[in-house]
C-alpha positions in Angstrom: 2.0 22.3 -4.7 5.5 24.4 -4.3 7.0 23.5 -7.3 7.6 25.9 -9.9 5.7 25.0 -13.6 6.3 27.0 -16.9 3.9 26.0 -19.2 4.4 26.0 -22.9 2.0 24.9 -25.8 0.1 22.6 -22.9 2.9 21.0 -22.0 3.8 21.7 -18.5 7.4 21.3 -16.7 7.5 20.6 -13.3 10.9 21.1 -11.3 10.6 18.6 -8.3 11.9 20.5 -5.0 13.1 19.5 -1.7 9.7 18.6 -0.3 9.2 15.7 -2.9 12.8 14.6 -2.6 12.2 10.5 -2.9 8.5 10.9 -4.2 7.8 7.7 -6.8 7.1 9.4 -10.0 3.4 8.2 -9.9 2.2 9.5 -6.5 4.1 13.2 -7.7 1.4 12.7 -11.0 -1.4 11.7 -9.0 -1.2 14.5 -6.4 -0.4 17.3 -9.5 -3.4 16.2 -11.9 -6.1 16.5 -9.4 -8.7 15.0 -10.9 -7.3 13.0 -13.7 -7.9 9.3 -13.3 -5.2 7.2 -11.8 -5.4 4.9 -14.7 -4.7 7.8 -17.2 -1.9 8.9 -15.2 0.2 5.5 -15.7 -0.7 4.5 -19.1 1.0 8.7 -19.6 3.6 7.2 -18.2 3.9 3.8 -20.0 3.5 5.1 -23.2 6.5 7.9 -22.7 4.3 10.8 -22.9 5.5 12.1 -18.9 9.6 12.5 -18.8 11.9 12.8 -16.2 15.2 15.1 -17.5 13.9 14.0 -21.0 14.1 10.1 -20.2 11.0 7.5 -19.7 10.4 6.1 -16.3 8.5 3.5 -14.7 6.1 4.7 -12.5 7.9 3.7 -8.9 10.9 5.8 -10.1 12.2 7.9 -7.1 12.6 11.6 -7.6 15.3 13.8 -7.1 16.3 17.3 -6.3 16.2 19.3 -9.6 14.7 16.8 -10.9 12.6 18.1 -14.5 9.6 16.4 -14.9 7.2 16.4 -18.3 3.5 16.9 -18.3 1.7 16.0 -21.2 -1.6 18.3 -22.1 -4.6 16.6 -20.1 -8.0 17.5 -19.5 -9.1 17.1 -15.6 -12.8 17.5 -14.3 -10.9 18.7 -11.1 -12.9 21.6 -9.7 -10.5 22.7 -7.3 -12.5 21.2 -4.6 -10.9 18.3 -2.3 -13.2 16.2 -0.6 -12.9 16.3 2.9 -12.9 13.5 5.9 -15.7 14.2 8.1 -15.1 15.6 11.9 -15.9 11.5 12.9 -13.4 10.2 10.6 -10.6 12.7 11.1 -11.1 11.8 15.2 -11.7 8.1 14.1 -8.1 8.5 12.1 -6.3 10.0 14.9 -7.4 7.5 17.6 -5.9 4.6 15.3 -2.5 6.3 15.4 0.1 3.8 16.9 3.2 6.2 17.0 4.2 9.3 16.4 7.3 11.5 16.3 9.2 14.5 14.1 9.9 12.2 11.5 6.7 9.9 10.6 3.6 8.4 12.3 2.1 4.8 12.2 -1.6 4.6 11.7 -3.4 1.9 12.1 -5.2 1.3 8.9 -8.7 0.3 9.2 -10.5 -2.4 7.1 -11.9 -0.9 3.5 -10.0 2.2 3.1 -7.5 2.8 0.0 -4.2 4.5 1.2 -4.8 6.6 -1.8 -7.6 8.0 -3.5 -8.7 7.0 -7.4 -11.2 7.3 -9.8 -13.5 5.1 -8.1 -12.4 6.7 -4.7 -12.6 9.7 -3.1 -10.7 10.2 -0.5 -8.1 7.9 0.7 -6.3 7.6 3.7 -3.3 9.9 2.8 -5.5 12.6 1.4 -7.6 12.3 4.9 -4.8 12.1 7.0 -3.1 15.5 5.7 -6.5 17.2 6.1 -6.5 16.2 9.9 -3.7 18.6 10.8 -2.1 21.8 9.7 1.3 20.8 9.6 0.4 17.0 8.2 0.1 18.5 4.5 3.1 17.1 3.3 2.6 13.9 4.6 3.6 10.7 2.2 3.1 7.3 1.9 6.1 5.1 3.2 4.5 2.2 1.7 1.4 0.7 0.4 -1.1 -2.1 1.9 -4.3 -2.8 0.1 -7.6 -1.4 0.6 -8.5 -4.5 2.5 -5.8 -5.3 4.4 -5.6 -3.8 8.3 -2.8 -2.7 10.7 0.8 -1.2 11.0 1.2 1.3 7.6 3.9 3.9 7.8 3.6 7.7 6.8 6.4 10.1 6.7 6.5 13.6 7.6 9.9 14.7 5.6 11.6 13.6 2.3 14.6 12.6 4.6 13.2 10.0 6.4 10.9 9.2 3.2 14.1 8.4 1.1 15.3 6.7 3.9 12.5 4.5 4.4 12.6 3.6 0.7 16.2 2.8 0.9 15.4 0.3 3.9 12.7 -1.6 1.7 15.0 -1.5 -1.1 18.1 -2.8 1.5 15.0 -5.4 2.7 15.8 -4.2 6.4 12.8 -3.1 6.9 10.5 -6.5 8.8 6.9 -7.0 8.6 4.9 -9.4 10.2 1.5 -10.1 9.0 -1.6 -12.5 9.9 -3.8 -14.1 8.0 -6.5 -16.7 8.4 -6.1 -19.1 5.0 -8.5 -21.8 4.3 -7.5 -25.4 4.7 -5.2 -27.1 7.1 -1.7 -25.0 6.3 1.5 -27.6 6.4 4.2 -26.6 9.0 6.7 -28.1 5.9 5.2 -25.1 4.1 7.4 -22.0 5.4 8.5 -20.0 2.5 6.8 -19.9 -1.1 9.0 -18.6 -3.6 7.0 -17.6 -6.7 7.5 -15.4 -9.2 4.5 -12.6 -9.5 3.2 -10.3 -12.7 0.6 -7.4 -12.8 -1.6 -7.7 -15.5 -4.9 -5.6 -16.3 -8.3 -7.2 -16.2 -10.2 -4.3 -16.8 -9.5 -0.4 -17.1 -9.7 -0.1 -13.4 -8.4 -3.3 -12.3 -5.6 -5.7 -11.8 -4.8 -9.3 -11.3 -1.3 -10.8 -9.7 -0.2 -14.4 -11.1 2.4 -16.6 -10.7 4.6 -16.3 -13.7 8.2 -17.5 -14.4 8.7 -14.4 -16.2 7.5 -11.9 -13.9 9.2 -10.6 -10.3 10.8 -12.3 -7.6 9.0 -12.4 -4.8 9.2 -14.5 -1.5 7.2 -15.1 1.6 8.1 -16.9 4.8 5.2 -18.6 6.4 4.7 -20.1 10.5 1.5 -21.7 11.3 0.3 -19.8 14.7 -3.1 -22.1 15.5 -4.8 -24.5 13.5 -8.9 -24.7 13.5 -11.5 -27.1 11.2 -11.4 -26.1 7.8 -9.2 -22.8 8.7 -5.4 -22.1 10.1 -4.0 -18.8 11.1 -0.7 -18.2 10.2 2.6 -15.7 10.0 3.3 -14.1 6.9 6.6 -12.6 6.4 7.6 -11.0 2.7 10.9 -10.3 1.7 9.5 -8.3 -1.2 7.0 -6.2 -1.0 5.2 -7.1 -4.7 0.9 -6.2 -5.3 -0.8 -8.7 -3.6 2.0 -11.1 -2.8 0.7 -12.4 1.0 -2.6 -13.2 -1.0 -1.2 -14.7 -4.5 1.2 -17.0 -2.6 -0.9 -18.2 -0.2 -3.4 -18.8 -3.0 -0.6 -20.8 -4.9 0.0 -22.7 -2.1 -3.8 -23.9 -2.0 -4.7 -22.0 0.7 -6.4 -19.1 0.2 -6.7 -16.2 2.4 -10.8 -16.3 3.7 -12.4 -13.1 2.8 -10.7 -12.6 -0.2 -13.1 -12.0 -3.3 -10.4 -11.6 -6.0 -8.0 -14.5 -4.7 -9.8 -17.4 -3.0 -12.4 -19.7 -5.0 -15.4 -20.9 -3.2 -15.5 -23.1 0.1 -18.1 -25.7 1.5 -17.7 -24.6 4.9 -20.7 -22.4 5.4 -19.3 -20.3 8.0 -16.2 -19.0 6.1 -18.0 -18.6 2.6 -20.3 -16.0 4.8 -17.1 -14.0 5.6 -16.6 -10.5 3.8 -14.3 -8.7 5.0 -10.5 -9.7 3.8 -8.9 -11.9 6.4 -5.0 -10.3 6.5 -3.4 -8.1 9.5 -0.3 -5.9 9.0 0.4 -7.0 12.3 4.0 -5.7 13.0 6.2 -3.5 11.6 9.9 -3.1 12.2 12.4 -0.7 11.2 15.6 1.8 11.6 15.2 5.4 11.8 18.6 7.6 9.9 20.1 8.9 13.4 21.0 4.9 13.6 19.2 4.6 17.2 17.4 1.9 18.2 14.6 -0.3 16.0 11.0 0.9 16.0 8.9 -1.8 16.6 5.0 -1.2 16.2 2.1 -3.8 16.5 -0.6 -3.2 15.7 -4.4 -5.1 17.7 -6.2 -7.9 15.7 -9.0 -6.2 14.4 -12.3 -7.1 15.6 -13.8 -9.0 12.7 -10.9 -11.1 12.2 -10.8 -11.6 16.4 -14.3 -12.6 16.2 -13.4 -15.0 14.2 -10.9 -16.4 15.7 -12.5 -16.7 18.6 -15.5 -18.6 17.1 -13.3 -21.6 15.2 -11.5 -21.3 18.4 -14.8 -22.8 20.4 
């Protein structure tokens, strides 16, 4: 890392420069306490003991130029070894890249693979992806999508276009398109769910999203694209971008997304019930770059489990 650190009785401070211009607050933590699990890191930060110019933050706080940030003492089993992606998986990685330019790149994200890595992981995407390239070391996450989700997830190259990017989800100009297979027979009636959704804890490691009244607004627009016996695939569109939305509110709705071990209860049809892999596509992604030129529009191809699929109901 190229930030300066004094360190003084254990406690370190960190002066955030140029290079992490628009980093959240967590992912600056995770990426400076190698080695110290994520689930440390935020419950630092919930309970006050990591400050930003002296103030608590919430862990998505954006950072800024000058910015000083606190570092409690911590112990770390780090041993100054990263774990590296394989020869297969950094050509594997690079063959799922959709687009690519000065400013960011849009992988592909495959089936099963955190963006980030964690206690229980260890190496995710972002940490694989910077070790692909020399000049990718810098690279940040634009977004998030969750470890079972595929498709279109952005990466930026420069705090510029990061901090832009961030503004545009913030602005909600940013589109995205996903698809998921949901079990039941979805309701055309049924295009937007508009639920409020809470994190809460279920374990050390571990997090469930419900539908609260006092937690987050959050909405979805939904279009049903083909309908199949005890299945539909349909068009998910957020207009937030809350943990697990796509999956809570189609679960709310009574249709839960097939595939989905944390979401979706048990089904009688024996075909679906055999289905592991989670059943939801980032399938296009939409946005403005800062020079004000024309959208990027990326898609990315129906993976090959969920196609199979498809294609079976579809006989």
């Amino acid at each position: 890392m190229k930030s300066n650190t004094s360190v003084s009785s254990g406690v370190q401070l960190v002066r955030v420069e140029k290079s992490h211009i628009g980093q959240r607050l967590d992912n600056f933590l995770i990426r400076h306490l190698k080695g110290v699990p994520r689930t440390r890191i935020y419950r630092l930060i919930r309970r006050g003991e990591v400050r930003v110019n002296k103030k608590r933050y919430k862990p998505e706080r954006k950072l800024e130029l000058g910015d000083e940030v606190r570092i409690p003492p911590y112990s770390s089993n780090y041993s100054q070894q990263t774990a590296k992606p394989s020869p297969a998986l950094q050509e594997f990685l690079l063959n799922r890249i959709l687009l690519e330019n000065d400013e960011l790149l849009v992988i592909n994200k495959p089936a099963g693979m955190a963006v980030h890595g964690g206690t229980s992981v260890a190496l995710g995407l972002i940490e694989a992806l910077r070790q692909c390239k020399p000049e990718w070391g810098e690279l940040e996450l634009a977004h998030r999508i969750d470890r079972g989700t595929t498709g279109c997830l952005v990466v930026s190259k420069n705090s510029i276009f990061l901090k832009h990017m961030q503004n545009q989800l913030k602005a909600k100009n940013v589109k995205k398109h996903y698809l998921a297979l949901v079990h039941g027979n979805w309701p055309d009636s049924l295009k937007l769910v508009d639920a409020p959704l809470q994190k809460d804890p279920i374990g050390e490691n571990e997090r469930i999203v419900r539908v609260l009244e006092s937690g987050k607004p959050s909405l979805t627009r939904f279009v049903v694209k083909r309908r199949f016996d005890g299945a539909s695939l349909i068009e998910a569109m957020p207009e937030t971008g809350r943990t697990h939305q796509i999956r809570v509110h189609c679960q709310h709705s009574g249709h839960g997304i097939v595939g989905d071990d944390k979401y979706t209860f048990k089904t009688k049809n024996r075909t679906l019930a055999k289905v592991k892999n989670l059943c939801l596509h980032a399938w296009k992604i939409e946005f403005e770059l800062p020079d004000g030129a024309a959208p990027i529009r990326v898609e990315a191809p129906i993976p090959n489990h969920l196609d199979s699929l498809i294609q079976m109901l579809g006989k």
